[in-house]
C-alpha positions in Angstrom: 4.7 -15.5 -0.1 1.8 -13.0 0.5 1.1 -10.9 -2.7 -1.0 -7.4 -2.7 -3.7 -9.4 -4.8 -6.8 -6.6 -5.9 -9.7 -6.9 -3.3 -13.5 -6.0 -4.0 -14.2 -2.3 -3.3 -17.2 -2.1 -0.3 -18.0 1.3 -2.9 -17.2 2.9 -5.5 -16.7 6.8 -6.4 -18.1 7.5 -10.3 -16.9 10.9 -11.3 -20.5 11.9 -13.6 -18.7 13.4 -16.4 -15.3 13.4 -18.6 -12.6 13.3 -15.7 -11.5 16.9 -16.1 -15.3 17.8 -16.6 -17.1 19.7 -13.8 -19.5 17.3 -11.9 -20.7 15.7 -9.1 -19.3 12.5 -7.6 -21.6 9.6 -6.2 -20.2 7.2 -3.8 -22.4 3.8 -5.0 -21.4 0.5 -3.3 -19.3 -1.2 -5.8 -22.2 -4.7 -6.7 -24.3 -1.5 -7.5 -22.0 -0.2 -9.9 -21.4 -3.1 -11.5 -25.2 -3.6 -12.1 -25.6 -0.1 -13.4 -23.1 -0.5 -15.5 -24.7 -4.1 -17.4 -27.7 -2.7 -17.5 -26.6 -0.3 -20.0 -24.4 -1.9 -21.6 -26.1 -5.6 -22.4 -29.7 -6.8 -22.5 -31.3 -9.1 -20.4 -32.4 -11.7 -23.0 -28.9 -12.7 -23.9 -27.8 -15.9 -23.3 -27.3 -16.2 -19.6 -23.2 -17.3 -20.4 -23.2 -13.8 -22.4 -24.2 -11.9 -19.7 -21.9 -13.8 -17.2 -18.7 -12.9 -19.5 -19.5 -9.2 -20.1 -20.1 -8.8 -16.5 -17.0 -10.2 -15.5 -15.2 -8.1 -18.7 -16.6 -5.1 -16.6 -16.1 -5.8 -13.1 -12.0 -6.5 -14.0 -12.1 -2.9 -15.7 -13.3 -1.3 -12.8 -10.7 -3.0 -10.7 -7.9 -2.3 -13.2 -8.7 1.3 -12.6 -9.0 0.7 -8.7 -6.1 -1.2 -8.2 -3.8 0.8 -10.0 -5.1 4.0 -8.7 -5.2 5.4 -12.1 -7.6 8.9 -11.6 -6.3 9.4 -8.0 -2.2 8.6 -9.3 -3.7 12.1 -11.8 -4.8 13.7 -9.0 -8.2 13.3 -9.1 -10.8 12.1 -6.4 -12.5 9.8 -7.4 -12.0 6.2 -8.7 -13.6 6.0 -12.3 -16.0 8.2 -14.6 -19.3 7.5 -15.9 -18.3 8.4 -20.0 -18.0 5.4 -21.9 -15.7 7.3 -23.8 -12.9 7.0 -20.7 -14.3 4.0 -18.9 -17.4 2.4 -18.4 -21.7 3.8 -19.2 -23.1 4.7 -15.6 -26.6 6.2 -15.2 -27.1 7.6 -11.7 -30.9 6.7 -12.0 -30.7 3.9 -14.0 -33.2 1.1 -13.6 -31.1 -2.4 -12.8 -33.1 -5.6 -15.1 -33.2 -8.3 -12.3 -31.7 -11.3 -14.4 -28.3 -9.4 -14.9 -28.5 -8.3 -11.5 -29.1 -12.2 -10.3 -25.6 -12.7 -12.1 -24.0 -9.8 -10.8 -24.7 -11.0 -7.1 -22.9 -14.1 -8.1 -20.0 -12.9 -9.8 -19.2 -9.5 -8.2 -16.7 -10.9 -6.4 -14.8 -12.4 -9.5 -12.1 -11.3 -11.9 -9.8 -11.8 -15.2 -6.6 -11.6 -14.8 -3.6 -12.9 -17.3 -1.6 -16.1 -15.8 2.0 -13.9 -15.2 0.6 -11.0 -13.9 -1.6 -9.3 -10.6 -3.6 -6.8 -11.6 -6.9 -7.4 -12.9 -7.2 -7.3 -16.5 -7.6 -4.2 -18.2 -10.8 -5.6 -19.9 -11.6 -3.1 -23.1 -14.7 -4.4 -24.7 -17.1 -2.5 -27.8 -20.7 -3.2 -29.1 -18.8 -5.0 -32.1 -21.4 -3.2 -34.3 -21.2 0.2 -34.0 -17.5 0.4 -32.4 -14.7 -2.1 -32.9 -12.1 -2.3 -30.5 -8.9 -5.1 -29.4 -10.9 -6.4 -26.5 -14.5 -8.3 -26.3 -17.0 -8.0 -28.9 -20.5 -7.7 -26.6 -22.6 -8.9 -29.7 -19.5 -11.6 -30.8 -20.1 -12.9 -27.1 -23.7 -13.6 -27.8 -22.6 -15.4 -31.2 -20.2 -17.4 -29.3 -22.3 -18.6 -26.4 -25.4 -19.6 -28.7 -22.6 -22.0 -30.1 -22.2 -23.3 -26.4 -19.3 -21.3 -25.1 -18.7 -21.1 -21.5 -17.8 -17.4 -20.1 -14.2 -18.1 -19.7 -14.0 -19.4 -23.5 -15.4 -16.6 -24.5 -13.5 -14.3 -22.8 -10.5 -16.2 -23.8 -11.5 -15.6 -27.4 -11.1 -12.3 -27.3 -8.4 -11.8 -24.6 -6.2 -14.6 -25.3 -5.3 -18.5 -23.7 -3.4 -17.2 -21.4 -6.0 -15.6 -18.8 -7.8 -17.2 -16.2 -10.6 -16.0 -13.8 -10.1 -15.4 -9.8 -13.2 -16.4 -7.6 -14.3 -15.1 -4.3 -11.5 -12.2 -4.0 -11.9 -10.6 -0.7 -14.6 -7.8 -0.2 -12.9 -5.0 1.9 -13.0 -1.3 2.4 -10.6 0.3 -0.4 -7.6 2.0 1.3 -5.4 4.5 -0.5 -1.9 3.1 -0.8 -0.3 6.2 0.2 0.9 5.1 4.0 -0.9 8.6 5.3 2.4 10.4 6.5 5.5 11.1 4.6 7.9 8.5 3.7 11.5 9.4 4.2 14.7 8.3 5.7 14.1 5.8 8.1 10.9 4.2 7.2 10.1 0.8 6.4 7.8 -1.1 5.8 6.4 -3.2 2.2 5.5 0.6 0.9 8.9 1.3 1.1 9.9 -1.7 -0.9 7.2 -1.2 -3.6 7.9 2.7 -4.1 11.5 1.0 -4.8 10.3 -1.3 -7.7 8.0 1.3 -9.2 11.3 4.0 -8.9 13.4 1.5 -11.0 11.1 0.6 -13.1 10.5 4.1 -13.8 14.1 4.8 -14.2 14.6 2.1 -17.1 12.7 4.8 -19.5 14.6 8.0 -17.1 17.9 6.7 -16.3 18.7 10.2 -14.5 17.4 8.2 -11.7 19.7 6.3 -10.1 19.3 2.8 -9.5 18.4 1.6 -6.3 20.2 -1.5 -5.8 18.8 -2.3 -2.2 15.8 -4.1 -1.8 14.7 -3.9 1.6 11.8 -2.4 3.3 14.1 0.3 4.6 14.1 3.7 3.0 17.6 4.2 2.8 20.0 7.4 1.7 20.6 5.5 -1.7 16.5 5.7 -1.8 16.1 9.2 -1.2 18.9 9.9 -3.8 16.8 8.5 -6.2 13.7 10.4 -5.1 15.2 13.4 -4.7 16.2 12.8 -8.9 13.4 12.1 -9.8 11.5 15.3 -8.0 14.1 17.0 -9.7 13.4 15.5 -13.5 9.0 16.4 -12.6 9.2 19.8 -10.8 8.6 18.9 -7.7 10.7 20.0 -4.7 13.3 18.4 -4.4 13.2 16.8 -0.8 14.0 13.6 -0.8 10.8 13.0 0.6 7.8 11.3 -0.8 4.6 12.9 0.1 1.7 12.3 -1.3 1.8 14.5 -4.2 5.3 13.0 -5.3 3.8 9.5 -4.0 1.0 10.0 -6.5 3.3 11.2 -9.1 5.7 8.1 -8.8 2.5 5.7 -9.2 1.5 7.6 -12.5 4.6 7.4 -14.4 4.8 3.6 -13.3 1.6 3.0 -14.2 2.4 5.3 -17.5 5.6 3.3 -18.4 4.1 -0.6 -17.7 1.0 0.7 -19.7 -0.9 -0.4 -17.4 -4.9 0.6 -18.5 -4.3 -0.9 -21.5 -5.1 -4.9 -23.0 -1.6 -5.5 -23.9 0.1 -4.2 -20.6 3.7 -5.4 -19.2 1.3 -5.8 -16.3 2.7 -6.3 -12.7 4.2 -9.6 -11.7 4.0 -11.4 -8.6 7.4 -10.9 -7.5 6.7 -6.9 -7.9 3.2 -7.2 -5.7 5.2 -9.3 -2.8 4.3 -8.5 0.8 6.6 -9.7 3.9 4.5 -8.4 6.1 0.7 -8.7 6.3 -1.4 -6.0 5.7 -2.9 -6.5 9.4 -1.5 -7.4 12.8 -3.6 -9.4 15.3 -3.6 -11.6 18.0 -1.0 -14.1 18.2 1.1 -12.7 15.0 4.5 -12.2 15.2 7.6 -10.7 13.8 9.6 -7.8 13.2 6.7 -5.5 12.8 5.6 -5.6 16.1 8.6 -4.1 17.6 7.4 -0.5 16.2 3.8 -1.2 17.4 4.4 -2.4 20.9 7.2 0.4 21.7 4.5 2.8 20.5 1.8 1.9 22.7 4.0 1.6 25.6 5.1 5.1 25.0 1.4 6.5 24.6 0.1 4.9 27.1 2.4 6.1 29.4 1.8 9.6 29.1 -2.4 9.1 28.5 -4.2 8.2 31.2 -7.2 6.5 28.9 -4.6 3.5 27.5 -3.7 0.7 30.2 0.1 0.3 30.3 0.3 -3.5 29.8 3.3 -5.5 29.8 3.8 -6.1 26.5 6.2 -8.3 24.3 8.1 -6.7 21.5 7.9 -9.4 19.1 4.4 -10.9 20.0 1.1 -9.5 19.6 -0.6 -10.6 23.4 -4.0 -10.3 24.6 -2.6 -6.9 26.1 -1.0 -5.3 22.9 -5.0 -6.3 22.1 -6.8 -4.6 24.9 -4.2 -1.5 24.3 -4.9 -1.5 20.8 -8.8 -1.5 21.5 -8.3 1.4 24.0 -6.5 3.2 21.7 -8.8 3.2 18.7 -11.9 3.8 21.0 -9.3 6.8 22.4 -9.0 7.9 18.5 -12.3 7.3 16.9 -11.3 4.6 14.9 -12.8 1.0 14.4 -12.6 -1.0 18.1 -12.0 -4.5 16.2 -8.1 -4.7 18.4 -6.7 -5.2 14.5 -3.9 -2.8 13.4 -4.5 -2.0 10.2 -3.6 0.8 8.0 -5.5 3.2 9.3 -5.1 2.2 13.3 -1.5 2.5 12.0 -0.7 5.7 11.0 -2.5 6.8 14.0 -0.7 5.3 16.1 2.7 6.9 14.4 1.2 10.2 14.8 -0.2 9.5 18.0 3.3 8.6 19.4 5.8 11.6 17.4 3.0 13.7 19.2 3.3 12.2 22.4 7.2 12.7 22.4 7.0 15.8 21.1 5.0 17.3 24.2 6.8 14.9 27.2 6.6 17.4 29.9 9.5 19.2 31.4 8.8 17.6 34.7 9.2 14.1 33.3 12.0 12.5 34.9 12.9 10.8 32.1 15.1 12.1 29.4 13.6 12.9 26.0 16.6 12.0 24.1 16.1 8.2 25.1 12.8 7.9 23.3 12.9 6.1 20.2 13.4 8.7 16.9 10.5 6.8 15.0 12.1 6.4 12.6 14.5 3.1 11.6 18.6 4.6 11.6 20.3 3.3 8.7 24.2 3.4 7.3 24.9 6.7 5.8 22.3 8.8 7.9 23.2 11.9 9.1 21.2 14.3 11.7 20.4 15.1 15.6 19.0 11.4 15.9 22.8 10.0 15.0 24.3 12.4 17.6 21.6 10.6 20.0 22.5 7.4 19.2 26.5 8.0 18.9 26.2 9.7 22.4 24.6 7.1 24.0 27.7 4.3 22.0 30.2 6.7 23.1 28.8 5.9 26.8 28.9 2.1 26.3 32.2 2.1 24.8 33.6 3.6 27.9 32.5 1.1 30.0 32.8 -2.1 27.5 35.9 -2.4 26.1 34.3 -5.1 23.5 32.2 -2.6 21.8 34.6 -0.6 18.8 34.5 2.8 19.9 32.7 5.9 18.1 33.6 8.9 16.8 30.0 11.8 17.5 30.0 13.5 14.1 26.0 12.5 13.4 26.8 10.7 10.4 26.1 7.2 10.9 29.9 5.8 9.5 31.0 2.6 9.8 32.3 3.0 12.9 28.8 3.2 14.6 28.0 0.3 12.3 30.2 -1.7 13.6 29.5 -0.6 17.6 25.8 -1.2 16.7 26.1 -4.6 15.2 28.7 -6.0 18.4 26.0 -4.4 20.3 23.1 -6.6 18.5 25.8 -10.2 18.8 26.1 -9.7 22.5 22.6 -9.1 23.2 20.8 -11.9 20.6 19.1 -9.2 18.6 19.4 -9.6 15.1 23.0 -8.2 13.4 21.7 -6.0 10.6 23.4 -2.6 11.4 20.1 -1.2 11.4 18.7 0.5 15.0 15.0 0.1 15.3 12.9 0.5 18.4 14.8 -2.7 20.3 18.1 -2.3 19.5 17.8 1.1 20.5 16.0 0.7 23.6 19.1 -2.1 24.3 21.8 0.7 23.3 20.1 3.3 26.0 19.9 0.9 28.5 23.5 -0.4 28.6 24.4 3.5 28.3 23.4 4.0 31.8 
């Protein structure tokens, strides 16, 4: 089971002031930071296993704030302040002392987290002179590592048995978890599943919101029922349809209602961090997933000229969904590494709702065959079910073993029915649910 485990920020954004302050930002790669940051904080002539637990104390506070997306979730833009007051001391000229920056190179990369939970550990810590706080005492840690402590002892002194430190977490550029486009009827995807879990844990403390029993990666009616509630009970416009300002809002409540930057969180479990799909598709992967991506290039590449049309296979990622993936991000300015990730992706959806958008009139193909975009689901209504009952209609004329259809664009369980024969006959998989091959298999057998 793939979890969304915290990764190492390449950089950091520092807000220098109180976060609703007027200042400047700096952008500061994130070992940097962390240096700054200990070399305000502690002195270099601590014990060396002192220094190694309050560094590792800070880097899981930054993360805890990254991770959770707690100043952007407010709508601010940038990751973390430099106030010790809020978060953690940061000078922008401050000189780094080279012992604690010898241990920060070799534990950048290193976190605390508690046994039952993902997130990194919201790691409060005081002077233990001056200031006395729930989390790590900084002078207490150079008391307890004269008496021959280890970091994690210490650490677990003052944060409890039942954490444990992750090594060598990944070092990647941070990515916003809002997908970049709205998410709405139709779309799927692990987003769609988490936004569920954060919605219904939301709705234990507002149970105006409707529970959303389904958990799929399928943004379903029953899902925008309970978005559109909750817009309703936070003044937002009630659409139905996360953007990123109701996105934003949904991860600060959750983060609000789990507590999360605090020492003594409900934290987020495993189960609630669970990916079924990784967050990159390369060469030689394949599932479900790929059916999106490969009827999208085929579809762009058609109409532009600078992507080869390839043969591709829609549940395969092949040397040519590679070289058409390559084309296309040199096409769009992005990275030329032939990896999808999230970036590549939400190109590519915007890339291919653009290209159907503008198929010219002199196509001789019709523009109501193209795929939607968008996943159809039980209970959807709209010009895309009239598509897609049309094109039933048409099959149920000419095959007697498909139950026939009634065009009233609301997808009933009549067209439920016709769609999942549809999926037995043709070994695709029965799930009522018309994504890009199922409905390239309806539109076919139409003709």
């Amino acid at each position: 089971m793939a979890i969304r485990t915290p990764i190492i920020p390449t950089v950091i954004t520092v807000h220098l002031g109180k976060p609703d302050e007027t200042a400047r930002n700096v952008t500061v790669p994130f070992d940097e930071y962390i240096k700054n940051v200990s070399s305000g904080e502690i002195y270099p002539n601590w014990p060396i296993d002192a220094i190694k637990a309050n560094v590792l104390a800070e880097i899981s506070f930054a993360l805890n704030r990254i991770y959770n997306e707690w100043y952007p979730s407010k709508g601010y833009n940038f990751d973390i302040t430099s106030t010790s007051a809020y978060d953690q001391s940061f000078g922008e000229n401050r000189q780094f002392f080279e012992r604690i920056s010898q241990v920060v190179d070799e534990y950048f990369n290193n976190y605390i987290v508690k046994e039952d939970q993902v997130q990194p550990l919201f790691a409060q810590y005081c002077d233990g002179k001056v200031t006395k706080c729930d989390g790590l005492s900084q002078w207490g840690s150079v008391t307890l590592a004269n008496s021959g402590k280890t970091p994690l002892e210490i650490l677990k002194y003052y944060y409890g048995d039942d954490i444990k430190i992750i090594y060598n977490a990944p070092v990647e550029e941070n990515i916003e978890s809002y997908p970049g486009f709205p998410v709405e009827l139709g779309t799927t995807g692990d987003f769609v599943r988490l936004l569920k879990i954060e919605l219904n844990r939301i709705g234990r403390n507002y149970p105006a919101i409707p529970v959303i029993t389904d958990d799929s990666i399928f943004f379903t009616v029953e899902t925008e029922q309970a978005v559109k509630k909750f817009q309703e009970i936070f003044n937002l416009d009630k659409t139905g349809i996360v953007d990123k300002t109701t996105w934003y809002k949904i991860k600060y409540l959750y983060n609000s209602v789990k507590n999360i930057s605090n020492l003594y969180s409900e934290g987020i479990s495993p189960d609630e961090a669970k990916l079924i799909f990784n967050t990159t598709i390369k060469l030689g992967d394949t599932g479900v997933a790929l059916n999106p991506l490969n009827y999208y290039l085929n579809v762009i590449a058609y109409f532009d000229p600078d992507i080869p049309f390839l043969n591709l296979n829609s549940d395969t990622f092949t040397e040519n969904t590679r070289q058409m993936v390559v084309a296309f991000q040199n096409k769009y300015n992005i990275k030329a590494d032939g990896i999808v990730d999230a970036n590549t992706w939400r190109a590519l959806k915007e890339a291919y709702n653009q290209t159907i958008a503008k198929v010219p009139t002199n196509c001789l193909c019709n523009v109501n065959e193209f795929y939607p975009g968008r996943y159809l689901l039980r209970d959807m209504t709209g010009d895309d079910i009239i598509n897609l009952q049309k094109f039933l209609y048409l099959i149920c004329e000419k095959k007697q073993s498909i139950p026939g259809v009634i065009v009233n664009g609301t997808y009933d369980s009549l067209t439920e029915q016709s769609v999942k024969a549809i999926q037995a006959n043709n070994n695709l998989e029965v799930n009522g649910v018309v994504g890009p091959k199922t409905w390239t298999k309806i539109v076919e057998l139409s003709k």
